[in-house]
Kinemage of the C-alpha trace (Angstrom):
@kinemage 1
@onewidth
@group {chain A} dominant
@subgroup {mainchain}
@vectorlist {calphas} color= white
{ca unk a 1} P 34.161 27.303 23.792
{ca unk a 2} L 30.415 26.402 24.644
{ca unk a 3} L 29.978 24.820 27.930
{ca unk a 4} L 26.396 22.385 29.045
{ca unk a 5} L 24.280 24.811 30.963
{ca unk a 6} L 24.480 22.674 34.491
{ca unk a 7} L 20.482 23.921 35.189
{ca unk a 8} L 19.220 21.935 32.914
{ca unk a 9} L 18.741 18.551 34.349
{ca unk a 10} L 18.796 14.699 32.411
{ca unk a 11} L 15.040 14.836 32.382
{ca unk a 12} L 14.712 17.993 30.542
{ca unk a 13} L 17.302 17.065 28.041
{ca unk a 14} L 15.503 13.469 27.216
{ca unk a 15} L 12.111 15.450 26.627
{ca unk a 16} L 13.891 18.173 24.231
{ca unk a 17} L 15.074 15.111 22.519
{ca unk a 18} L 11.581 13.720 22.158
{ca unk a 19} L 9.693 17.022 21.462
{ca unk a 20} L 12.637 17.316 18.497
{ca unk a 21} L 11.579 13.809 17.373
{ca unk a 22} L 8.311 14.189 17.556
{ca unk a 23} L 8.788 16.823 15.349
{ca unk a 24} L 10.836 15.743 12.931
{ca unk a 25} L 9.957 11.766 12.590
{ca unk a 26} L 6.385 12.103 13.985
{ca unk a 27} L 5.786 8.469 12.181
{ca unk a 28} L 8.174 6.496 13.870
{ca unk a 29} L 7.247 7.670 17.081
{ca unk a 30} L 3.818 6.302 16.395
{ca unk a 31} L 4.772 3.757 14.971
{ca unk a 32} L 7.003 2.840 18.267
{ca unk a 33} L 4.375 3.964 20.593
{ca unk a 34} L 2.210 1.625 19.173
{ca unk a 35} L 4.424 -1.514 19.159
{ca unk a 36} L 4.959 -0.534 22.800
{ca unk a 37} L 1.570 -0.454 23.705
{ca unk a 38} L 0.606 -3.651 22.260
{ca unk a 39} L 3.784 -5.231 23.792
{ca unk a 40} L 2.186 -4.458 27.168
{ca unk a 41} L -1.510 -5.604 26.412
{ca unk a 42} L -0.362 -9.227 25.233
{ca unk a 43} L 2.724 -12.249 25.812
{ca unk a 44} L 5.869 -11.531 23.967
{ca unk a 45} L 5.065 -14.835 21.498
{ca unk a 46} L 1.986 -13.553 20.150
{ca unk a 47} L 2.786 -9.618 20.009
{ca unk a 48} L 5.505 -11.156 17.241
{ca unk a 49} L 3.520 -13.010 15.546
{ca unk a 50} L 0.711 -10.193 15.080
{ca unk a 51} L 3.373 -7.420 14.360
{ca unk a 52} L 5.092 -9.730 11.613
{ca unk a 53} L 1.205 -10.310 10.451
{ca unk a 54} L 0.381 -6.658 10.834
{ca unk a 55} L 3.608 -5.549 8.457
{ca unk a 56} L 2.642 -8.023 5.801
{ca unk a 57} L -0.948 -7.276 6.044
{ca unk a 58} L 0.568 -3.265 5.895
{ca unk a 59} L 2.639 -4.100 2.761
{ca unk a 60} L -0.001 -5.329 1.039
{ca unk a 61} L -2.339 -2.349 1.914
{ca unk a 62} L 0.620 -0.473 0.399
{ca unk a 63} L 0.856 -2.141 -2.913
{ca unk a 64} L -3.129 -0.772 -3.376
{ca unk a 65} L -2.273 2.204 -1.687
{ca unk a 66} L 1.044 4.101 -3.349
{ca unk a 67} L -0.217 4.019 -6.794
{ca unk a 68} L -2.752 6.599 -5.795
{ca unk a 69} L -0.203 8.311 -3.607
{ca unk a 70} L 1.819 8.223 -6.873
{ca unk a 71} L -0.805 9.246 -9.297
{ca unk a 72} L -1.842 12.489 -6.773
{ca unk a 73} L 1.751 13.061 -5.349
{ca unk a 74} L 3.507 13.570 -8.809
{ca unk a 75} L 0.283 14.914 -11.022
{ca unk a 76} L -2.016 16.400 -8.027
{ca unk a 77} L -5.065 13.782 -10.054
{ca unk a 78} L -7.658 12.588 -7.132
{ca unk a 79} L -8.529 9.001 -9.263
{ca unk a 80} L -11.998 7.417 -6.855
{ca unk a 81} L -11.771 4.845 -9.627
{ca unk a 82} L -8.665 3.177 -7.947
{ca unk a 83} L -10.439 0.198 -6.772
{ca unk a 84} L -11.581 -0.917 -9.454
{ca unk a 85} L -7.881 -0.948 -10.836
{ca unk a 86} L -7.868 -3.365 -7.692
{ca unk a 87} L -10.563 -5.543 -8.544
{ca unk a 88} L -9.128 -6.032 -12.037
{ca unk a 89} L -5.867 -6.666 -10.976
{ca unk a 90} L -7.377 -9.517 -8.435
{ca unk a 91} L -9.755 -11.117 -11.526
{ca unk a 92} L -6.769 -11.273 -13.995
{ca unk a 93} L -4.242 -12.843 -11.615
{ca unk a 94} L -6.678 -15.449 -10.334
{ca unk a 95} L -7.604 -15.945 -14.027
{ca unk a 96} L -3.698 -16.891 -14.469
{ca unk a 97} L -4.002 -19.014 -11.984
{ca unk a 98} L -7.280 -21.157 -12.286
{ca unk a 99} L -6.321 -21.229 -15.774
{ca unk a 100} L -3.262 -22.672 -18.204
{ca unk a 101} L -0.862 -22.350 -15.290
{ca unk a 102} L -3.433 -23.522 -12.525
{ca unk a 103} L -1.126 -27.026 -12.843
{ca unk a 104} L 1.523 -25.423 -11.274
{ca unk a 105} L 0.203 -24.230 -8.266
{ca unk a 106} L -1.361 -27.433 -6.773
{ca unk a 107} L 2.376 -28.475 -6.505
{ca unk a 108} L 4.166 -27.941 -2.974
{ca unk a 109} L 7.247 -26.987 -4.946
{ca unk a 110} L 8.141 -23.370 -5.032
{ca unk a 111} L 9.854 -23.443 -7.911
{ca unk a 112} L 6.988 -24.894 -9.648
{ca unk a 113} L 4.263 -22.292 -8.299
{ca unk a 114} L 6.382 -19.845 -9.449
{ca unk a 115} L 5.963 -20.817 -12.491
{ca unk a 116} L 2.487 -19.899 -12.101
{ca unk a 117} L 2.746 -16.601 -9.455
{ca unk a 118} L 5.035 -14.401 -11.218
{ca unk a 119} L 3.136 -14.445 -14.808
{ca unk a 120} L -0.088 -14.189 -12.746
{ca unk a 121} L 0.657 -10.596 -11.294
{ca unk a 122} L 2.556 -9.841 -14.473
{ca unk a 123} L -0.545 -10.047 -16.406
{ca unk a 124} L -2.386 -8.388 -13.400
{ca unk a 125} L 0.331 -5.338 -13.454
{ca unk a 126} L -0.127 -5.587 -17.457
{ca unk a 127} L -3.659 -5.542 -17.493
{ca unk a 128} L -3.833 -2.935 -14.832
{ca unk a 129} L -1.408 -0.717 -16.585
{ca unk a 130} L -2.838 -1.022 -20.302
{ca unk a 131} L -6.676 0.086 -18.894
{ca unk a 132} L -4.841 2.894 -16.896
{ca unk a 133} L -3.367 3.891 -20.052
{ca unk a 134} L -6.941 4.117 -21.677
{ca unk a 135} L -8.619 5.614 -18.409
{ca unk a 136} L -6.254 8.761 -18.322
{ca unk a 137} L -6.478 9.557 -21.830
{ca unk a 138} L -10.107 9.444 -22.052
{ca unk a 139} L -11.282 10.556 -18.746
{ca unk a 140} L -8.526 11.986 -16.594
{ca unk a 141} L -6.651 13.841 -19.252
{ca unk a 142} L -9.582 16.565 -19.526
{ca unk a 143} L -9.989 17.120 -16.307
{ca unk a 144} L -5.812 17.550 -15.118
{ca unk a 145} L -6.139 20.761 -12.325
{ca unk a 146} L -9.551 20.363 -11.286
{ca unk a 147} L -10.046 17.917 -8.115
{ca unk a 148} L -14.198 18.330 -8.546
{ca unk a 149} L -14.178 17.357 -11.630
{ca unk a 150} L -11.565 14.509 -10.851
{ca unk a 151} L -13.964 13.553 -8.228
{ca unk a 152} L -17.048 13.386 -10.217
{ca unk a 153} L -15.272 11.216 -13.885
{ca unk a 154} L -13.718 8.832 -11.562
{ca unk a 155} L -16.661 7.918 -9.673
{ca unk a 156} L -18.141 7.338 -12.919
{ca unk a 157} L -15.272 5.357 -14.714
{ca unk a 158} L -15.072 3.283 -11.110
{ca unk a 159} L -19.312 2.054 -11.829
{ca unk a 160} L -18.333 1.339 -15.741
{ca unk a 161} L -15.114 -0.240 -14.899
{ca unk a 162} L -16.735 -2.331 -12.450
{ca unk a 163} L -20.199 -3.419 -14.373
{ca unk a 164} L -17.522 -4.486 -17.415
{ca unk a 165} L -15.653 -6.863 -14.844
{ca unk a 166} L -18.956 -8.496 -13.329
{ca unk a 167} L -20.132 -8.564 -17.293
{ca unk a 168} L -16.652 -10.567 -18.031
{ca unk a 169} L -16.303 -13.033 -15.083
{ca unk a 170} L -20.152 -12.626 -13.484
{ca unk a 171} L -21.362 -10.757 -10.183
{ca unk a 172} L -20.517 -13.953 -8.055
{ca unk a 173} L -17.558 -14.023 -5.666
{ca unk a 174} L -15.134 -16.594 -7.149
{ca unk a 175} L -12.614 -18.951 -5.451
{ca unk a 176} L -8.901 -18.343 -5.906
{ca unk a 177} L -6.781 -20.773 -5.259
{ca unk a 178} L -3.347 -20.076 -3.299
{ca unk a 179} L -0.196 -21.770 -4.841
{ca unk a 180} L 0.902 -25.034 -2.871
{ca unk a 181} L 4.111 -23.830 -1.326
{ca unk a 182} L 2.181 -20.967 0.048
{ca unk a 183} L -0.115 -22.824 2.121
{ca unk a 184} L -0.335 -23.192 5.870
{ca unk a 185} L 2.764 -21.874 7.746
{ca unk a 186} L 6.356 -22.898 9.223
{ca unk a 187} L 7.644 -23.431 12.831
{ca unk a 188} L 10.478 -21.164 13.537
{ca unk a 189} L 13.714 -23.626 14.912
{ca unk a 190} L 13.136 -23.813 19.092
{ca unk a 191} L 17.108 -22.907 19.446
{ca unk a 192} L 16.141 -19.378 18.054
{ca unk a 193} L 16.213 -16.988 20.854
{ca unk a 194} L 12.316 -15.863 22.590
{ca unk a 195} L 10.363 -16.614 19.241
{ca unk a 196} L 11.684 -20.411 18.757
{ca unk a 197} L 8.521 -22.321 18.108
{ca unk a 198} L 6.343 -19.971 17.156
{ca unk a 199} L 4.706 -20.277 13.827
{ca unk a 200} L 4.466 -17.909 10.804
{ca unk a 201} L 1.947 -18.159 7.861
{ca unk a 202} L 3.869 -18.238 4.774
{ca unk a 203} L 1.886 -16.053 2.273
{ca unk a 204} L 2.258 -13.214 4.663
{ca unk a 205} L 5.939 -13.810 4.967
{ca unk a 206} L 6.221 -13.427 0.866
{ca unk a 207} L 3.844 -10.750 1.014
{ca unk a 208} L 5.804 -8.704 3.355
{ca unk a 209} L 8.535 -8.890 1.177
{ca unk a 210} L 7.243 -8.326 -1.952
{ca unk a 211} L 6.281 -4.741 -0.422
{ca unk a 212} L 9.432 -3.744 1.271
{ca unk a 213} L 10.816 -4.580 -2.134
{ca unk a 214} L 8.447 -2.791 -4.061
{ca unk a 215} L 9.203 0.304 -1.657
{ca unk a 216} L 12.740 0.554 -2.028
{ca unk a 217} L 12.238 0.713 -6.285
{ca unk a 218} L 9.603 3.252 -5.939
{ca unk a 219} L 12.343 5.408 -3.648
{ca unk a 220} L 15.132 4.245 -6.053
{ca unk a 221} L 13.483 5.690 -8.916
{ca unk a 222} L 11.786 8.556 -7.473
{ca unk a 223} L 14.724 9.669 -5.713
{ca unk a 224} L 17.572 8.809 -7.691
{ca unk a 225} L 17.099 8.226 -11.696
{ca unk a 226} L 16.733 10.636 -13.713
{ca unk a 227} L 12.940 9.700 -14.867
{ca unk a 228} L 12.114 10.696 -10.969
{ca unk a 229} L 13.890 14.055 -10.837
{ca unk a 230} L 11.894 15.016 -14.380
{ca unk a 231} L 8.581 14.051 -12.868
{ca unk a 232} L 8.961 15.952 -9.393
{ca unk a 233} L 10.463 18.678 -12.078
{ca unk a 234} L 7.496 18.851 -14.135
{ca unk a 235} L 5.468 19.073 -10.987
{ca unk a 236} L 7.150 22.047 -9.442
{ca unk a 237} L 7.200 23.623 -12.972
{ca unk a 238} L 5.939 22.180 -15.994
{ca unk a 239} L 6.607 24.954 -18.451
{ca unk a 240} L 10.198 24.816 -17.639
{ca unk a 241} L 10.267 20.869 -18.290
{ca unk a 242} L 8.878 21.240 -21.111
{ca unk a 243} L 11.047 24.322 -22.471
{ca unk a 244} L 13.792 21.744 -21.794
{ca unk a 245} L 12.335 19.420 -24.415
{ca unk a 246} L 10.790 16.880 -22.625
{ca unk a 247} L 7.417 15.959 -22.839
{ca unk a 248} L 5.734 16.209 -19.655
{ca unk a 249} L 2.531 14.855 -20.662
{ca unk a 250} L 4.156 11.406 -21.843
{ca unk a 251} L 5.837 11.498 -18.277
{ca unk a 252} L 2.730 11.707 -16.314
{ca unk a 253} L 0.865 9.176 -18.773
{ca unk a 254} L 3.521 6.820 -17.232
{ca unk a 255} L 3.175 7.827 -13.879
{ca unk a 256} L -0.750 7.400 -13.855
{ca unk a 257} L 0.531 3.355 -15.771
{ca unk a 258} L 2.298 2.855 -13.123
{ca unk a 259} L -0.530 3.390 -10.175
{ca unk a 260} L -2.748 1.906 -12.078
{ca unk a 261} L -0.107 -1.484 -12.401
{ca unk a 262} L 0.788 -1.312 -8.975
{ca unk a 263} L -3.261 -1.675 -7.854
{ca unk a 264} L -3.173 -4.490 -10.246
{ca unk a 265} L -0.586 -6.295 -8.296
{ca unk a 266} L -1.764 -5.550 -5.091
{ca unk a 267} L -4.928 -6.335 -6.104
{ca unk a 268} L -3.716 -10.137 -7.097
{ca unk a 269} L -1.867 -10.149 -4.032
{ca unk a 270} L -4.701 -9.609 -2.057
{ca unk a 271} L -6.610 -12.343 -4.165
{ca unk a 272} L -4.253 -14.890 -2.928
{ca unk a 273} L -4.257 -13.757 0.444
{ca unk a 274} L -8.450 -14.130 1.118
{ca unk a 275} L -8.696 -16.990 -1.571
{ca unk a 276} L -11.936 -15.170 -2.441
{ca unk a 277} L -13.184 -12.216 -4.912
{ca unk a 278} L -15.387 -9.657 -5.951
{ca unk a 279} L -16.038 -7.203 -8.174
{ca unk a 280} L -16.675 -5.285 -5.496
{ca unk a 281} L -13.674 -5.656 -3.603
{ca unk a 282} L -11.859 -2.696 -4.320
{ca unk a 283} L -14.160 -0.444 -3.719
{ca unk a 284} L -14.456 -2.208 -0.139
{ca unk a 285} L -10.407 -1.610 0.291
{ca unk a 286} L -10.738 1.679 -0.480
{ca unk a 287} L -11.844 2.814 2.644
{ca unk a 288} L -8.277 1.594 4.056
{ca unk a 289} L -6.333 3.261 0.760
{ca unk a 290} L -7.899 6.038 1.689
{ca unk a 291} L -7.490 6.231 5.282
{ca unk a 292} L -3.728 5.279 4.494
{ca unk a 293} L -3.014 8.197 2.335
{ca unk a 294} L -4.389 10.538 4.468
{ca unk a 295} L -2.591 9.356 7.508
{ca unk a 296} L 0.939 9.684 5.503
{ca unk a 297} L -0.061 12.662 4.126
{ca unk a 298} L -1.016 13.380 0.828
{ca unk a 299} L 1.085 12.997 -2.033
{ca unk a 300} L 3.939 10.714 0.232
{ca unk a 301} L 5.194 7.554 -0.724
{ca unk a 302} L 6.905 7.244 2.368
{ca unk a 303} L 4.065 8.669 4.304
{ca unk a 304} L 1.846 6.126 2.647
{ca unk a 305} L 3.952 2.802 3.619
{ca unk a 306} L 4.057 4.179 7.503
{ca unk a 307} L 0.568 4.820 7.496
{ca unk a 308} L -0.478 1.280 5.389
{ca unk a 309} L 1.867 -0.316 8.148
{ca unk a 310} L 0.373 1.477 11.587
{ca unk a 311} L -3.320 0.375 9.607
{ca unk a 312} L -2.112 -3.241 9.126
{ca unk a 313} L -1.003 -3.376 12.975
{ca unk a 314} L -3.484 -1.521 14.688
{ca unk a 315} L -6.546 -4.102 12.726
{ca unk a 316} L -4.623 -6.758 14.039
{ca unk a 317} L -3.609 -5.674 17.283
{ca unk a 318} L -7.460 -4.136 18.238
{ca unk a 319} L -8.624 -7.386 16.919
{ca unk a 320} L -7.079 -9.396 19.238
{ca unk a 321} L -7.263 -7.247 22.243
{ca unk a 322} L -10.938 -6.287 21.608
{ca unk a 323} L -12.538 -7.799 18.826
{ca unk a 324} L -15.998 -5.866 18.773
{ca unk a 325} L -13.540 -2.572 17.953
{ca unk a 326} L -11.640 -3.720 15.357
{ca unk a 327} L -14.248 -2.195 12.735
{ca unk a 328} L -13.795 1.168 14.060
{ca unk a 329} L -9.780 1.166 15.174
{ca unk a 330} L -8.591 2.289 11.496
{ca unk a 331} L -10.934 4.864 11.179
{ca unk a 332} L -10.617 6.154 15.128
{ca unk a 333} L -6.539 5.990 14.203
{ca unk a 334} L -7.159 8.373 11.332
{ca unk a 335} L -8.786 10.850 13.496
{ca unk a 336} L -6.332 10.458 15.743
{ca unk a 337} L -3.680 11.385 14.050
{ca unk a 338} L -5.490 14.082 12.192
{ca unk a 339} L -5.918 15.392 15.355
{ca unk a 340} L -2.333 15.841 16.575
{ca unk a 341} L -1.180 16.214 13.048
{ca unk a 342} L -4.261 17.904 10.267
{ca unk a 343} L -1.294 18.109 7.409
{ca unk a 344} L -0.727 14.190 8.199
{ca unk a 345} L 2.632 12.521 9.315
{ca unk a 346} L 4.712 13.124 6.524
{ca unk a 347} L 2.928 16.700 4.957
{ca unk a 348} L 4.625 17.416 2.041
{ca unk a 349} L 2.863 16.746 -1.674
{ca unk a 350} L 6.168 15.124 -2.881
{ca unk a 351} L 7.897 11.405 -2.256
């Protein structure tokens, strides 16, 4: 029977423990480290309300984010055309929305601007997904296993992709109108323990939800149907997949869909949030996507919501704190954490 080895004290234990988790969950220790810090540089009411901010800001960055974590994760395809997938997303959902169903969102019901919202990044995912479809076959598809290449076609497809949107709706940035309901914020009851009376803006509230939900489906189906297991299958060995029957090239068409319909919707998401866009504006975000994926580490979905949430905090945290920084504290994270960790928090090429 193993007995504790009296030399070794309560201090030495605590640090093995934190070396281990450093090790092991390297991005919740930053992630802790960081809500620590910023608990000590501000008052307890406003380091709530900028964390809750942060997060939704985060899940939002994610929506843009994991569909080319997905798209390189499962099929190793660098796509530099992402943003664009962005910027259409953004001009079809506020196109839904200025448009037929524009009625519905001037309305302070929910109910009503629903009516409105959900078609609006339907369409956006649709839209998103259906020129995704188109972009792989013609350009990505004969160019699968060679990143240079990948580079090179996507920048191109990201100029076309974006001259055809400024042909459609113009070159101008155009207004985008958030649904009623959304609108301003809400005071949280004053009986609520340390954070009555504080008050929450209510698009980031839905916004931060929207992600966490989109998170857990990605996991679901990634980690537990059997369309997942066949896609991380066909990426460990295709020729085996496909000996099996299945075809893996219909497989990763879907996967590439689905990136491009998840910029789509975080594109529209993102619409609603600045009530402004460009066709430039996904190329502007993808210096965060970017950033984001590499901080995860390449190829991980969960990697890639821990690092869009530490870049949603740390924006709004630095920008409070020290304003002048803010336009640097992403970036100076990245190397940061590059840094302590090269292969990124969570270094595996797999979700």
């Amino acid at each position: 029977m193993s007995q504790a080895n009296p030399s070794v004290g309560p201090w030495a234990l605590w640090r093995d423990r934190l070396l281990k988790l450093q090790s092991d969950k390297p991005h919740l220790v930053l992630l802790g480290l960081m809500l620590f810090l910023a608990f000590l540089a501000m008052d307890p009411a406003t380091w709530f309300v900028l964390t809750i901010s942060g997060m939704a800001m985060g899940t939002m960055l994610f929506l843009m984010a994991s569909g080319m974590t997905l798209t390189f994760g499962l099929m190793s395809v660098l796509n530099l055309a992402h943003g664009a997938f962005i910027s259409l997303g953004a001009f079809v959902g506020a196109v839904m929305l200025t448009g037929a169903l524009g009625v519905y969102t001037v309305s302070p019901s929910l109910g009503w601007n629903l009516l409105a919202i959900l078609p609006a990044l339907f369409a956006a995912m649709a839209v998103a997904g259906v020129v995704g479809w188109l972009f792989e076959v013609i350009v990505i598809k004969p160019v699968y296993g060679d990143h240079l290449k990948q580079i090179l076609v996507t920048v191109g497809g990201s100029i076309v992709l974006i001259q055809l949107i400024e042909v459609t709706w113009g070159a101008n940035e155009i207004p985008v109108p958030r649904p009623g309901a959304l609108r301003g914020a809400f005071v949280i009851e004053d009986w609520v323990p340390l954070i009555g009376g504080l008050v929450m803006e209510k698009f980031r509230m839905v916004a931060l939800l929207l992600g966490l939900t989109v998170y857990g489906l990605m996991l679901w189906v990634i980690d537990r149907t059997r369309l997942g297991i066949l896609v991380r299958a066909g990426v460990e060995n295709r020729e085996m997949v496909e000996i099996q029957g299945y075809r893996i090239g219909l497989l990763f068409l879907g996967v590439f869909i689905a990136g491009s319909a998840l910029a789509g919707l975080g594109g529209a998401m993102w619409g609603m949030y600045r009530e402004i866009i460009t066709a430039h504006m996904g190329e502007e975000l993808m210096i965060s996507v970017i950033v984001i994926i590499i901080l995860g580490g390449l190829g991980s979905i969960r990697g890639c919501f821990y690092g869009a949430l530490l870049v949603g905090l740390i924006n709004l945290y630095i920008g409070y704190i020290e304003p002048r920084l803010a336009a640097v504290a992403t970036v100076g994270l990245m190397v940061g954490v590059l840094m302590w960790r090269p292969q990124g928090l969570i270094p595996v090429i797999k979700v």
